[in-house]
Wavefront OBJ file of the C-alpha trace (Angstrom):
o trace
v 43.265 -47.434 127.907
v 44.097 -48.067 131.541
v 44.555 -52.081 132.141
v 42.941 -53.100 134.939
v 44.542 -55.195 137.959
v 43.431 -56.066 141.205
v 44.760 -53.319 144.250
v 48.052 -53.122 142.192
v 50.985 -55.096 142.861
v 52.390 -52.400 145.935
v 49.323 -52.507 147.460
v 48.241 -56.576 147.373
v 52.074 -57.102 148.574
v 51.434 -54.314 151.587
v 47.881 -56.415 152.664
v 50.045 -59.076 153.531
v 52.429 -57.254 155.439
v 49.669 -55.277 157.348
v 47.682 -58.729 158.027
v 50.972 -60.469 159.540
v 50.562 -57.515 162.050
v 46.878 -58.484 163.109
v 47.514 -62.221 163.884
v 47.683 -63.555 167.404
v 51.090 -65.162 168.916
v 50.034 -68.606 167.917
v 51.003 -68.137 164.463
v 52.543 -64.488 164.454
v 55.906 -65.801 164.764
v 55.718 -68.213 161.696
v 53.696 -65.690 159.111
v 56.316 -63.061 160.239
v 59.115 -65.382 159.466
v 58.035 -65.992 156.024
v 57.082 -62.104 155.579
v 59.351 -61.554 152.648
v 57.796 -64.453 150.841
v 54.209 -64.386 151.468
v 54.649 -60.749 149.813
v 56.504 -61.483 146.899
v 53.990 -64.521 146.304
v 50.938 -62.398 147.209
v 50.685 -61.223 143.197
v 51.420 -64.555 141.774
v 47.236 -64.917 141.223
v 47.567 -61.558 138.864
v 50.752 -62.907 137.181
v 48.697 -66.404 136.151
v 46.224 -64.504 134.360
v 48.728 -64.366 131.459
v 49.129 -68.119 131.512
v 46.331 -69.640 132.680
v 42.728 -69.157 131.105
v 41.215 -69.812 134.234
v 42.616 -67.619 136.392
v 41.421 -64.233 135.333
v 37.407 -65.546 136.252
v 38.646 -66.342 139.787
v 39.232 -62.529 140.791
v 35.594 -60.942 140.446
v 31.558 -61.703 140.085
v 29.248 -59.815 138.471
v 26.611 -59.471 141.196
v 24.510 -57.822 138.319
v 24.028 -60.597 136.321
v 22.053 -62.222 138.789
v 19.046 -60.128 138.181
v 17.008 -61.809 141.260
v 19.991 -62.283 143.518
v 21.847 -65.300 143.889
v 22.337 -67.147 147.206
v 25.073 -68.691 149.459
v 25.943 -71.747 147.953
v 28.697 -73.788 147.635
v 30.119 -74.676 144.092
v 28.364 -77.805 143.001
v 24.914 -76.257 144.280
v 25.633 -72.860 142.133
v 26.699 -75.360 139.240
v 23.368 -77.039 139.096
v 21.272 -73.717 139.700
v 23.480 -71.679 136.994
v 25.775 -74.002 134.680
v 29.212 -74.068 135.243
v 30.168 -71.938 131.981
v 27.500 -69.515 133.133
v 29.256 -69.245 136.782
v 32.432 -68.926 134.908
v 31.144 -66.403 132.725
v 30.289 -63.888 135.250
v 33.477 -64.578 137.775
v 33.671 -67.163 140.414
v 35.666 -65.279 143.430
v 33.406 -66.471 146.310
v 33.893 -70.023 145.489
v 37.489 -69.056 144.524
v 38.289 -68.075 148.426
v 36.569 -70.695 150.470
v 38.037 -73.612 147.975
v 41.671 -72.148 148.756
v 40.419 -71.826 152.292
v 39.301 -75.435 152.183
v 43.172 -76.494 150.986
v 44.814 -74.237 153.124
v 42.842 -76.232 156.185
v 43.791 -79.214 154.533
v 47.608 -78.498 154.604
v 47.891 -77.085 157.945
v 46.530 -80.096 158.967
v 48.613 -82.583 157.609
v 51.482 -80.635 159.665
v 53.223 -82.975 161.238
v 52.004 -86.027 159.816
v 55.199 -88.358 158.100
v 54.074 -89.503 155.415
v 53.867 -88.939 151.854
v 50.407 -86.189 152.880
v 52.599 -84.281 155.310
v 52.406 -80.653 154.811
v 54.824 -78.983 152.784
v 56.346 -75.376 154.040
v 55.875 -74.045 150.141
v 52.542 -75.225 149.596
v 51.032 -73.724 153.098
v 52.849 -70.003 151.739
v 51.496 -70.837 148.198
v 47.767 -70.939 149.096
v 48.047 -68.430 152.453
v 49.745 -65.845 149.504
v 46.478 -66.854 146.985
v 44.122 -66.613 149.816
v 45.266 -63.394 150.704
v 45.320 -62.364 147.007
v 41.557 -63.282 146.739
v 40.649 -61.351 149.652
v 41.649 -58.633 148.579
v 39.976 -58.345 145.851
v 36.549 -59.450 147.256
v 36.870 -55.715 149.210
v 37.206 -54.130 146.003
v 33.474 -52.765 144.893
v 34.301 -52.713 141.057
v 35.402 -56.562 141.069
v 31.903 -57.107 141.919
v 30.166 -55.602 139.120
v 30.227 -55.904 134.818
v 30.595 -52.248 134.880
v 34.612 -52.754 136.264
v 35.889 -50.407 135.014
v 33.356 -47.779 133.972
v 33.219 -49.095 130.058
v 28.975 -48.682 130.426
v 29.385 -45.853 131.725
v 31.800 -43.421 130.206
v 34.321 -43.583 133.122
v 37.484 -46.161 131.434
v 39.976 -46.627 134.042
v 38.014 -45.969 137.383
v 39.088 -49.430 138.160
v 42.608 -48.137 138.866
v 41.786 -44.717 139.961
v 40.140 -46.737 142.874
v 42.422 -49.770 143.476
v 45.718 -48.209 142.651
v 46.193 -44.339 141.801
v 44.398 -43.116 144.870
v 46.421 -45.133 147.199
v 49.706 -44.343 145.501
v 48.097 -40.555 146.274
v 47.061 -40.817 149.677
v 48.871 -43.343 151.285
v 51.125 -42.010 152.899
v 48.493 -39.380 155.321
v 46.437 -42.625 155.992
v 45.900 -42.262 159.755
v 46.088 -46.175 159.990
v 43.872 -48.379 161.758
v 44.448 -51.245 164.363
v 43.455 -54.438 163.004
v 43.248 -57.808 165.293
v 42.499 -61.521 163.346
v 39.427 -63.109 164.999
v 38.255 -66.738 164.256
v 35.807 -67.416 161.318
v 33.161 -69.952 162.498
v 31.354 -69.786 158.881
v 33.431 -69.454 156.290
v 31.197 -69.279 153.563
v 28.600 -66.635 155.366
v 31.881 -64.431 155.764
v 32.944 -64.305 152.237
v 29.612 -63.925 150.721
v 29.150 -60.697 153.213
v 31.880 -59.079 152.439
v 31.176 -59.373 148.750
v 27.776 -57.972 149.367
v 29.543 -55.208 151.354
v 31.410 -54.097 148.398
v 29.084 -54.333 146.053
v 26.850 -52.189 148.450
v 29.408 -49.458 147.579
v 29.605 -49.708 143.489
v 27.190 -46.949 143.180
v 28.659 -44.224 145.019
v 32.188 -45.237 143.421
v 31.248 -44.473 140.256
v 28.694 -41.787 140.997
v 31.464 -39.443 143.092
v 33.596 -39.823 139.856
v 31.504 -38.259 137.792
v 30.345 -35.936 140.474
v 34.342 -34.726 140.941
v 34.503 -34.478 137.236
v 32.177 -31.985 136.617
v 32.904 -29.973 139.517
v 33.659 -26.262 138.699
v 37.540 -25.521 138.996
v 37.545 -29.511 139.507
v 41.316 -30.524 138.763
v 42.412 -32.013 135.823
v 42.015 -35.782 135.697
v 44.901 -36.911 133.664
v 48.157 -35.528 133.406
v 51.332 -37.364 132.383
v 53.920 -39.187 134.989
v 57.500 -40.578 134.410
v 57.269 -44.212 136.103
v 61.446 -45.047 135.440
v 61.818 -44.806 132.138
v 57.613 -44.898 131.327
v 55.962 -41.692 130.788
v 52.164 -42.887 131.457
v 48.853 -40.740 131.069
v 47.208 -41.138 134.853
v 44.960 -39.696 137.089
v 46.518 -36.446 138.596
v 47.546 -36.014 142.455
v 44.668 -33.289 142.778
v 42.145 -35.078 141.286
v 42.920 -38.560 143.325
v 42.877 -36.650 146.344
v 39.503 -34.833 145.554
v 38.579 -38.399 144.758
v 39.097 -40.109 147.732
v 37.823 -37.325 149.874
v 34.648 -37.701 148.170
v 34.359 -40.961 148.792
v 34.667 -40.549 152.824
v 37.956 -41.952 152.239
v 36.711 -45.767 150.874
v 40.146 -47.155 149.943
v 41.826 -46.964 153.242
v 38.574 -48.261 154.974
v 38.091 -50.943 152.539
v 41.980 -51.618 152.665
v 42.414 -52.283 156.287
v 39.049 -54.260 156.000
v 40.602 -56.411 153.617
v 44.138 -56.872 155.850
v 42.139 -57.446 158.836
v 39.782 -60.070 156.800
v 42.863 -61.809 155.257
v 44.748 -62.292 158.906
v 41.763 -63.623 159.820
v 41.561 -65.991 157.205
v 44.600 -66.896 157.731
v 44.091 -67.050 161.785
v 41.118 -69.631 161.168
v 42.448 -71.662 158.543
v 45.031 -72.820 161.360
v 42.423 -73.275 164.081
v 40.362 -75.168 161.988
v 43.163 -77.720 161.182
v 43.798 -78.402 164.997
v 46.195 -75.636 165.710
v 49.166 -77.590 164.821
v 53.224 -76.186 165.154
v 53.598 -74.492 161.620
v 57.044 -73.556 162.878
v 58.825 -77.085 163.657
v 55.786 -79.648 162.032
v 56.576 -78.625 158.314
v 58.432 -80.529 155.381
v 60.920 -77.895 154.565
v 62.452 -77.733 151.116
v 65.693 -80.296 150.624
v 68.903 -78.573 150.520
v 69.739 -77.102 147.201
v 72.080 -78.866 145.139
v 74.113 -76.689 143.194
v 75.670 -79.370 140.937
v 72.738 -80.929 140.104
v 71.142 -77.220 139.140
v 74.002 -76.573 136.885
v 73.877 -79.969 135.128
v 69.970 -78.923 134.395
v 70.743 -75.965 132.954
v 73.449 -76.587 131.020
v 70.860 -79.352 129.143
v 68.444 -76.911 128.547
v 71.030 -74.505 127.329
v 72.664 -76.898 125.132
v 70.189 -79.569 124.556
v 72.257 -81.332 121.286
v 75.743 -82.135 123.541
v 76.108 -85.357 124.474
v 78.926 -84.156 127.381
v 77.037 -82.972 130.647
v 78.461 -81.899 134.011
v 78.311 -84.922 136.281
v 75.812 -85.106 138.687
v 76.702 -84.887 142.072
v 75.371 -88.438 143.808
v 72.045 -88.543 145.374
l 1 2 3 4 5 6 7 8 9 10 11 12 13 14 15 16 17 18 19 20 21 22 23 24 25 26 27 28 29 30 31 32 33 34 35 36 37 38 39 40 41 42 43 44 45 46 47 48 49 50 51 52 53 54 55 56 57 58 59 60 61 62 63 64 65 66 67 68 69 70 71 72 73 74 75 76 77 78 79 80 81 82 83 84 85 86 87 88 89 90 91 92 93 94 95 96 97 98 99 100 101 102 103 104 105 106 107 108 109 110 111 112 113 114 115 116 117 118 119 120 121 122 123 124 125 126 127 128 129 130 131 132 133 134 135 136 137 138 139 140 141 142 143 144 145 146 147 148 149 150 151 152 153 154 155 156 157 158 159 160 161 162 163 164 165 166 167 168 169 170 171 172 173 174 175 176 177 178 179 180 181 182 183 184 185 186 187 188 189 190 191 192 193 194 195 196 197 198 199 200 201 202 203 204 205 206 207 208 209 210 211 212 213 214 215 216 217 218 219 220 221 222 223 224 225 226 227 228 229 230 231 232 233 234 235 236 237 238 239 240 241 242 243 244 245 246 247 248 249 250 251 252 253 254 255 256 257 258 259 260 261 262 263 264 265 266 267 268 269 270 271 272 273 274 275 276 277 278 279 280 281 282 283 284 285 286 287 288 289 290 291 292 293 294 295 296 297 298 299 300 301 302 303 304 305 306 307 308 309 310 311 312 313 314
């Protein structure tokens, strides 16, 4: 059984990296600056899954379930029309991404401001990181169907043939794309279209799979590969690559759509809370205090001694 994530970790951390690229000089320089950390963070919304019960609903929707369609609508709207444990039910990514959007506006405009609102540096990278994370999967078709990850259908781990095995394939003769952030002026009309836009394309993901698989002298779809010290059963080079050039080459498309989407995001989020200095209007972290870090471990370690380090004075 193939577990399914969303893009795999390489890729979700590279859609940050590739977004910083497409963002105008206004913010360029700060996003850049915090590069490093806005990739390590951008897989933080997978890692909750394992601790937070919430947090696994917030990365799809089951378009399917809503046999007669189901319109833009903000949360409390699609809460009266549906229930809140039905919404929850069958994923709630599109009200996921514009209520991080609607924080993220909310910090970046507090930059500046000295008191006890004022944005903080960690919190801005926090939600830009889940925003980003969110994004990305609302460009993946199977995180906006039930069938994920082919279990109606005979076709158990399509979900990361698609998001991760075929770009671990063929990354590397992607021809790339250039990408450029533009403003947002509706929010909500953006996410909901790009969700349609991928769930326009469930079909033909799951059709071409079978389609490859039955193909005379087709290759062979699993084979095993040593990951370190893992030997894993996974979808073979040959039959990724026959794949993805079935599929017109989806996953790079849909990936660069994504990094583009996600800078732009990113790019309207800080118009839309007055364009303020990210770079010098932030409440940076406090200086660590080494002492005081030592004295707190030392307690946990030992929590029974009544002898501590001293704590250095505040």
């Amino acid at each position: 059984m193939v577990t399914c994530s969303s893009w795999g970790f390489t890729p979700h951390r590279e859609l940050h990296a590739v977004a910083i690229t497409a963002l105008p000089s206004p913010v360029f320089g700060f996003f850049k600056a915090h590069q490093h950390e806005l990739m390590v963070r951008a897989v933080d919304a997978d890692k909750r899954k394992h601790s937070v019960k919430e947090e696994a609903a917030r990365h799809y929707i089951d378009i399917d379930h809503y046999s007669v369609g189901i319109p833009q609508c903000g949360w409390h709207e699609a809460c009266i029309r549906y229930s809140e444990d039905t919404l929850r039910s069958r994923g709630i990514l599109p009200w996921r991404i514009e209520r991080v959007y609607n924080q993220l506006v909310v910090e970046m405009s507090n930059c500046g401001v000295s008191d006890s609102s004022e944005a903080s540096l960690d919190r801005v990278l926090r939600l830009s990181a889940d925003l980003g994370h969110y994004i990305g999967d609302a460009h993946v078709p199977l995180h906006t169907t039930s069938n994920y990850n082919g279990q109606f259908t005979d076709q158990i781990g399509i979900h990361a043939l698609w998001e991760t095995h075929v770009y671990e394939t063929t990354r590397a003769y992607w021809s790339g794309q250039r990408i450029k952030a533009v403003y947002i002026p509706d929010i909500r009309d953006w996410i909901w279209s790009r969700i349609m836009s991928s769930n326009a394309n469930v079909k033909e993901v799951l059709h071409m799979e079978k389609a490859v698989r039955k193909r005379v002298g087709a290759p062979d779809v699993w084979g095993y590969r040593t990951r370190g010290r893992t030997l894993s059963l996974i979808p073979t080079p040959g039959f990724c690559e026959e794949y993805n050039d079935s599929l017109g080459g989806m996953v790079e498309k849909r990936f660069y759509m994504a990094a583009e989407g996600i800078a732009s995001v990113w790019y309207s989020a800080w118009v839309d809370a007055g364009a303020p200095d990210l770079e010098n209007g932030l409440n940076k972290p406090k200086h660590r205090n080494l002492m005081n870090e030592l004295s707190h471990f030392l307690r946990a370690l030992f929590p029974n001694q009544k002898e501590h380090v001293g704590e250095a004075p505040k």
